[in-house]
Structures are given as structure tokens and as C-alpha cells.
N, C-alpha and C positions, 0 to 999 in steps of 0.2 A: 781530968784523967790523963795522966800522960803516960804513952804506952811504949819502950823504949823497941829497937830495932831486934834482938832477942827473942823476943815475944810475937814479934809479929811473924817471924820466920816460922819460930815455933808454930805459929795459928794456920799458919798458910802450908808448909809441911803435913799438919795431921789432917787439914783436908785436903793434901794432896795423897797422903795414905788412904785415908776412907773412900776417895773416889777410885783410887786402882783395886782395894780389896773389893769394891761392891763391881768392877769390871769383869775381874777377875771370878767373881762369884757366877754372874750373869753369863761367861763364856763357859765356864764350868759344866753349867744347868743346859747350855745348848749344845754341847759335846754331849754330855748324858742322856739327852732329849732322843738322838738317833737312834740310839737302842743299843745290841751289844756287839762289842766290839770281836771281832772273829779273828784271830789270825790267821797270816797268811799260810799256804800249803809250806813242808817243808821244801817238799821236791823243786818249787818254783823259787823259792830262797837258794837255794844249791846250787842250779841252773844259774840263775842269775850271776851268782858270786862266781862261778865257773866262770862263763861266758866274760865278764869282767873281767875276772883276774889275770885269763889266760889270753884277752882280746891285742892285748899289748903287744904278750912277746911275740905272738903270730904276726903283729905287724912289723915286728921288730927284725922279725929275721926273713920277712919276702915271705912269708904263707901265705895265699888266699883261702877265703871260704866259698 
């Protein structure tokens, strides 16, 4: 039986697909595992991006907080 370099690539490839889809399945099921996912408040998303956005130029131009 002689198996040429093509094929073995080929062999070795689709078990290297079927081990990341059964990874990827398994990580799946342990995300879904926690329960449900909640979002965050908006106010504290707001804040945040304030707080960032505006953290800069306040340094930028000698402000403190």
C-alpha cells in the first residue's frame, strides 16, 4: 500500500479539524454551562467610555482630578 505525501497531509489535516471542532464544542458547552449572560448597565458603559475618552486630554493639558 503506498500512500503518497498528499494524502497523508490530507489525513492529518482532517484530524486536525475534528480535534479543534470537538474543542471548540467543549468550550462552547462550558460558556453555556454558567447560565445567562447579563449585560452590563448602560450607565457604567457611559462612564467608562467618558472616563477614558476624556482621561487623555485632561492629561494633556495639566488638569488634575
Amino acid at each position: 500500500m503506498n500512500i503518497d505525501r498528499s494524502k497523508v497531509i490530507a489525513i492529518i489535516t482532517g484530524i486536525f479539524s475534528l480535534l479543534l471542532g470537538i474543542l471548540y464544542l467543549g468550550l462552547v458547552q462550558i460558556l453555556d454551562f454558567r447560565g445567562e449572560m447579563i449585560p452590563a448597565p448602560v450607565e457604567m458603559l457611559l462612564s467608562a467610555f467618558l472616563y477614558h475618552a476624556l482621561l487623555p486630554a485632561a492629561i494633556a493639558f495639566g488638569y488634575s482630578y
